[in-house]
C-alpha positions in Angstrom: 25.2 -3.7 13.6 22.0 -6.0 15.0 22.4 -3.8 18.2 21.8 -0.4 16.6 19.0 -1.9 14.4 17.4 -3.4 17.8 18.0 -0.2 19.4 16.2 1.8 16.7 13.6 -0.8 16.3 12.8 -0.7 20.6 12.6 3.3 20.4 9.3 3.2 18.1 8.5 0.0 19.4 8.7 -0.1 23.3 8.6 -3.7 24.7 6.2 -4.4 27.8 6.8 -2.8 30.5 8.4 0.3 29.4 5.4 2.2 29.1 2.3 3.3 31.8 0.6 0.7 32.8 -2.9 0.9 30.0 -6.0 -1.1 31.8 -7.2 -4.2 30.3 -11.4 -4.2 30.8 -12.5 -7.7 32.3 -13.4 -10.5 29.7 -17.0 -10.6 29.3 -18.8 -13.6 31.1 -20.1 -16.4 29.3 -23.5 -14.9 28.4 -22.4 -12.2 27.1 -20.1 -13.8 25.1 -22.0 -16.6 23.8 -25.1 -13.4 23.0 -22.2 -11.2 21.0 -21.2 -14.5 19.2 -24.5 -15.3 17.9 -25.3 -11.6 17.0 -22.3 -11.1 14.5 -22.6 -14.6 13.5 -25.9 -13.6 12.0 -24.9 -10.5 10.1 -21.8 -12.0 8.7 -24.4 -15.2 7.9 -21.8 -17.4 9.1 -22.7 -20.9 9.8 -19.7 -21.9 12.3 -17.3 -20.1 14.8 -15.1 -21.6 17.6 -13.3 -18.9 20.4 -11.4 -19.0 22.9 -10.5 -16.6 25.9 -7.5 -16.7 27.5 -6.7 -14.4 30.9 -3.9 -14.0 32.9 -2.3 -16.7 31.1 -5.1 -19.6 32.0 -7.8 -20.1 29.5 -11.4 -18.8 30.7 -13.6 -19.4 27.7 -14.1 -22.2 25.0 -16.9 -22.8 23.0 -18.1 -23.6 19.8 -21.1 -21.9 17.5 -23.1 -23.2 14.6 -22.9 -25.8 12.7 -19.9 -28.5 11.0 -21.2 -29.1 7.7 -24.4 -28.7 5.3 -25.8 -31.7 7.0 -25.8 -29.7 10.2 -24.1 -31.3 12.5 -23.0 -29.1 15.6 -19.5 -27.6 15.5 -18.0 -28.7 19.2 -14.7 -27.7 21.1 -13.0 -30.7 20.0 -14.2 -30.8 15.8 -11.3 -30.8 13.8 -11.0 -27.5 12.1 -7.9 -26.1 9.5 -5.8 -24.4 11.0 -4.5 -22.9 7.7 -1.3 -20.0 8.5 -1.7 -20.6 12.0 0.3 -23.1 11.3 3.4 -20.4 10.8 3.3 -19.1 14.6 3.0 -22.6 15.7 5.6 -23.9 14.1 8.2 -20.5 15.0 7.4 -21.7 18.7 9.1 -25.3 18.0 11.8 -23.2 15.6 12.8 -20.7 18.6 13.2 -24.6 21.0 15.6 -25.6 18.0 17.5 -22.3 18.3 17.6 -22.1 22.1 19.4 -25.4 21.9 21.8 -24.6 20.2 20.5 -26.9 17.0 20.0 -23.8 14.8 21.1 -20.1 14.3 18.9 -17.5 13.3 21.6 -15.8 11.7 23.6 -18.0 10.3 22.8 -18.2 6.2 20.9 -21.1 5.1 23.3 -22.4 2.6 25.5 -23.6 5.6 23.5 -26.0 6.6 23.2 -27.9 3.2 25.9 -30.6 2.2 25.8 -28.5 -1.6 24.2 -25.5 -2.8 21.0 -25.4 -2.2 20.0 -24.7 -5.8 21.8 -28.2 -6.9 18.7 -30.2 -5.0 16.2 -31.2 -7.4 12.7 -29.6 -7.0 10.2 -31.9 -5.1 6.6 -31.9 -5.1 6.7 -31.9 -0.8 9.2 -28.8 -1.0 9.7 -26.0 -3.3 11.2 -25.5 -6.6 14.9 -24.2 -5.3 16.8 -24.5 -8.6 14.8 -21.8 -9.9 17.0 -19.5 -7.8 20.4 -20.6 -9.6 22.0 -17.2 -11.3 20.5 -15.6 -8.7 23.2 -15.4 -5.5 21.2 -13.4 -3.1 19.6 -16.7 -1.8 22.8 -17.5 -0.2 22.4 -14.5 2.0 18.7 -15.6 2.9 18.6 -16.7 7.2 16.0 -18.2 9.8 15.7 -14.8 10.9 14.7 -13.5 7.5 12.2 -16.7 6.3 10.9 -16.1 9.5 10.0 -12.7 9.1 9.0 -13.2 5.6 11.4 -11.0 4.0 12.8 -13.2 1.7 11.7 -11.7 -1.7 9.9 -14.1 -2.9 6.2 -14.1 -3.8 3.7 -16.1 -1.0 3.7 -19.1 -3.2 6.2 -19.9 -6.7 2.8 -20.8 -8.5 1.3 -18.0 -8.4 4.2 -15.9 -10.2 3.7 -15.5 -13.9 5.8 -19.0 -15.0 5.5 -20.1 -11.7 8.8 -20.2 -10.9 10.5 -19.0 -7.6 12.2 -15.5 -7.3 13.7 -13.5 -5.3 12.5 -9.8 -5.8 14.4 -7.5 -3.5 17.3 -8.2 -1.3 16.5 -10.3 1.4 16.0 -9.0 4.7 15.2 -5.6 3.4 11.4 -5.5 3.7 8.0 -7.7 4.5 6.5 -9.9 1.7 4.2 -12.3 3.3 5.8 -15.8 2.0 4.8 -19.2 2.6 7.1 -20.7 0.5 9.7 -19.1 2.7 8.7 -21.3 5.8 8.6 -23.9 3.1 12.0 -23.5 2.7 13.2 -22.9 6.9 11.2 -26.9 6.9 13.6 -27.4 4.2 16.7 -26.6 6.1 15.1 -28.8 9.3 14.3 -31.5 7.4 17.3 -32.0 4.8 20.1 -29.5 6.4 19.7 -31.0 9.6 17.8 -34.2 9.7 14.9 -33.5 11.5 11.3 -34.8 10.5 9.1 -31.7 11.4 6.2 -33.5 12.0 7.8 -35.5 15.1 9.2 -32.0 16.3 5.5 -30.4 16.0 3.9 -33.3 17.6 7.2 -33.4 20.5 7.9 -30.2 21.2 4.4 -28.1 20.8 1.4 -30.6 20.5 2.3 -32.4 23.3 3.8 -30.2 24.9 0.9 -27.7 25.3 -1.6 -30.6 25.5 -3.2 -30.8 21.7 -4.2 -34.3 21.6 -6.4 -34.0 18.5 -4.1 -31.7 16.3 -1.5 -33.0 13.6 0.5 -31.7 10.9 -1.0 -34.3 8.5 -3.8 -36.1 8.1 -4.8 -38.5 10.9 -8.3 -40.9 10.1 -9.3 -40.7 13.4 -10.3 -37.1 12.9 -12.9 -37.9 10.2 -15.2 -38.8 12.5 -15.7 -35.0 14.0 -14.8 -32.9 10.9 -15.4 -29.8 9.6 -16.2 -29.0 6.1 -16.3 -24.7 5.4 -18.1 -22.5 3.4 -17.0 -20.1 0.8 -17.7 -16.2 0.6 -20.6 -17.2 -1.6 -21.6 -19.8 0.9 -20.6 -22.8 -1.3 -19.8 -25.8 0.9 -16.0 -27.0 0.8 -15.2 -30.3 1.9 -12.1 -30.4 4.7 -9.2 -31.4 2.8 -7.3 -34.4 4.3 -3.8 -33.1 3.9 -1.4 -35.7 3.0 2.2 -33.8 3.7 3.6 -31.7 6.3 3.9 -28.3 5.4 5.1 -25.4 7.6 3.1 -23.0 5.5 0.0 -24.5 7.0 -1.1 -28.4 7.1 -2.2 -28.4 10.7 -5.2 -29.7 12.1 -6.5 -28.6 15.0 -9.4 -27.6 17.4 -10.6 -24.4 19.5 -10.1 -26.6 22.6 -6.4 -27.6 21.8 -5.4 -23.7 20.3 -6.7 -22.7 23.7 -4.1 -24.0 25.4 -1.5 -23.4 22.9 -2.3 -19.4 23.2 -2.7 -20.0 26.9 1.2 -21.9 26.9 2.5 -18.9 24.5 1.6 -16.3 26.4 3.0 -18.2 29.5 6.4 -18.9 27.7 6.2 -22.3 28.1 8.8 -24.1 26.8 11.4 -21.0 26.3 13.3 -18.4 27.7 12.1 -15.4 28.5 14.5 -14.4 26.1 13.1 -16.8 23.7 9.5 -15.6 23.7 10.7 -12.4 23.1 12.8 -13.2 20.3 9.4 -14.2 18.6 7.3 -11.8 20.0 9.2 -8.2 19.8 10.0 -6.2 16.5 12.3 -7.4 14.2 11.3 -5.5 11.1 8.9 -2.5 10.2 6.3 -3.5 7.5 6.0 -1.0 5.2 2.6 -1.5 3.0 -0.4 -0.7 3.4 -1.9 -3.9 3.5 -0.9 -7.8 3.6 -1.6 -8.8 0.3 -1.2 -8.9 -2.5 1.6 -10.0 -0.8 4.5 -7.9 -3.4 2.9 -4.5 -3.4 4.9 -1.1 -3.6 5.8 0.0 -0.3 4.0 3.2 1.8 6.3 6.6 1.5 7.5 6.7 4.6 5.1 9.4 6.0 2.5 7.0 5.3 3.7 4.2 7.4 1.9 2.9 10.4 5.1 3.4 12.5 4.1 0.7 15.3 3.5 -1.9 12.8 6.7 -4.9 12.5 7.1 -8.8 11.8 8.0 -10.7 14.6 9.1 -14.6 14.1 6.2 -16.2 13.2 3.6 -13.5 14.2 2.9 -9.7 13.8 3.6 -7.3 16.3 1.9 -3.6 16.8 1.2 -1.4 20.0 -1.9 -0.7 21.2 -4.1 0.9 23.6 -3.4 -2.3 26.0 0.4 -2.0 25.0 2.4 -4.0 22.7 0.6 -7.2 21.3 1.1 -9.7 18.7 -1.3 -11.5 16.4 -1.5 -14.1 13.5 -4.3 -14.6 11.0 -5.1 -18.1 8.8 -7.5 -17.9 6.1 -8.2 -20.1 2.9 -11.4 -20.2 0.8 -13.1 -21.4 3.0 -11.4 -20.6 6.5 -10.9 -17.6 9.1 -8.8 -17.6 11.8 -7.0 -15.3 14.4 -5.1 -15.9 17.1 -4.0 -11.8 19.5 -2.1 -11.7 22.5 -1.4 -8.8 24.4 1.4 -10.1 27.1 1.5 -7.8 29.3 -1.8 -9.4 31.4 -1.1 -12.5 29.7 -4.6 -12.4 27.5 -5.5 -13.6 24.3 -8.3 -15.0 21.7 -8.2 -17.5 19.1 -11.0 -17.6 16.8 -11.4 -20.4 14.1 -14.0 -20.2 11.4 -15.4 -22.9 9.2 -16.9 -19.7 7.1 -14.5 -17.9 5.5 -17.1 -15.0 5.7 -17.0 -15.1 9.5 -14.0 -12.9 9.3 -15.8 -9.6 9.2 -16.8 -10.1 12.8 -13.4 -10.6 14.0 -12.3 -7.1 15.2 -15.6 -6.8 16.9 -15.5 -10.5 18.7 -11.8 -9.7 19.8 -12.6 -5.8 21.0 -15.9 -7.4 22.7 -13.5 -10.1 24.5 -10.3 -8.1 25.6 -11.4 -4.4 24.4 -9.8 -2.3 22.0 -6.0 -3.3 21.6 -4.8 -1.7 18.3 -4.5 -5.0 16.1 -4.3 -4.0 12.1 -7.6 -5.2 11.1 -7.7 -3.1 7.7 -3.2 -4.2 7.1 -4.7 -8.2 7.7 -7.9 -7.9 5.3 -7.9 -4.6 3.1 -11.1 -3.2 2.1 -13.1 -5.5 4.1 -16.4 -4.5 5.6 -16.6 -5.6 9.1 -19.3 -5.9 11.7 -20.1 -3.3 13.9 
């Protein structure tokens, strides 16, 4: 059964390699990079903007733009930034180590993994309110695969249903729901199925790993000292939250400097398979609305459809004009960020904003630094108006 679903998935959604060869245009040089920066950085009045460029699979850009907070202090390669739902394609990387060892199955149902069913654990304020899913057996058929793809049915967060309780709202695995209280709950089954503390495996098997000395999954004081505080679409200022708790969702810390060389160690494979990174990285299942939130909207008829358009593990993955690529947004009130690859010459760009209202000049920034290459910009952000 998974092999005619793959095969039908790979015939609208050819890997690398299996098409003509599209040409990538060179990344821009320095100048012309910093120039576009500051352009679209002025007509999306955004005060801050890190990026990063890599090629080939080494990284040949990093700067920062603008400023850290209303004091004006100057945002720098290595201020600590959010890296809101980054967070999610960070930590699928350590999830696809767990499976390649062995430690986990992607397709083996989460209740296995518990001592009792998972509805009999009491809610927790660090994890998510799981007895709200007793009477309801379909969570028993819930996977890694399918939190990982966020087709779990629930909504993105249990507070923000009506009674804020958690639900599930169509069979799981059937379609795409953007969830973060599904990674919530793959945390869940690391931390109390298998006895893992996710914030050692982060720090062992990615931060380290891909050299990201100054990011964390929770809160570290010596980060205070080169912080960054955002702004909000109305340009209020938002202090930078200290975040207390690990949360797969999207606690991390980070910097342009250190995302850098994650992108540049992802792209590479480092640390998997080649089968591995393409577990993470290849179609799994088509998304079928018309945009990413609100995140339980009715799907497209089919004819609708954008027919290249599926979750990966961890990411989103479309084909383009440079072939198939992959991408991953993080945004709060007062954060933008992006991070698109396109594998087959090993190049990507990670952009994190400390103005939400930087995100407008995204799809220019990225088809200015790798040209055009197809990524979803109106499925990630609706309606927005972006810079030209």
């Amino acid at each position: 059964m998974r092999l005619v679903r793959w095969a039908c998935l790979l015939a609208v959604f050819p890997l690398v390699g299996l098409a003509s060869e599209p040409t990538a245009p060179p990344v821009p040089s320095r100048t012309e990079l910093d120039a576009e920066v500051a352009r679209v950085m002025t007509a999306a009045q955004a005060n801050g903007l890190a990026l990063a460029v890599i090629d080939q699979g080494k990284v040949v850009h990093v700067a920062a733009y603008g400023t850290r907070n209303a004091a004006g202090d100057p945002l720098e390669t290595d201020t600590i930034m959010y890296g809101a739902s980054l967070t999610k394609a960070v930590f699928a990387h350590a999830v696809m180590q767990l499976v390649e060892e062995g430690v986990l199955d992607l397709d083996r149902p989460i209740g296995e993994y518990f001592d009792k069913p998972l509805t009999d654990y009491p809610a927790e304020d660090k994890y998510g309110p799981w007895p709200d899913l007793a009477g309801d057996a379909r969570w028993k058929r819930i996977t890694p695969r399918i939190l990982l793809t966020h087709s779990a049915g629930f909504a993105n967060f249990a507070f923000l249903e009506p009674d804020e309780k958690l639900r599930i709202h169509f069979e799981p695995g059937s379609r795409y729901a953007y969830s973060g209280e599904g990674l919530i709950l793959l945390q869940y089954v690391l931390e109390r199925g298998l006895g893992l503390d996710v914030g050692e495996e982060m720090q062992r098997r990615v931060f380290d790993r891909f050299v990201m000395p100054d990011t964390s999954m929770i809160w570290r004081e010596d980060f205070a000292a080169n912080l960054a505080d955002g702004w909000t679409e109305d340009g209020g200022v938002e202090p930078h939250d200290p975040r207390s708790r690990v949360r797969a969702a999207g606690s991390m810390d980070t910097t342009i400097a250190d995302m850098a060389n994650f992108a540049a160690g992802y792209i590479n494979g480092e640390g998997l398979t080649p089968r591995g990174f393409s577990e993470l990285t290849s179609p799994h299942l088509p998304i079928t609305t018309a945009s990413q939130f609100p995140t339980l909207q009715d799907e497209l008829p089919a004819a609708q459809r954008r027919k290249d358009l599926a979750a990966g593990l961890g990411v989103v993955v479309f084909e383009g004009p440079q072939g198939a690529g992959f991408f991953k947004g993080g945004h709060n009130d007062s954060t933008g960020n992006t991070l698109v690859c396109i594998p087959r010459n090993k190049r990507c760009v990670v952009i994190l904003a400390n103005d939400v209202r930087a995100e407008r000049a995204f799809p220019r920034l990225v088809a200015f630094a790798l040209g055009e290459t197809g990524v979803p910009w109106t499925w990630e952000y609706g309606d927005m108006r972006f810079i030209r």
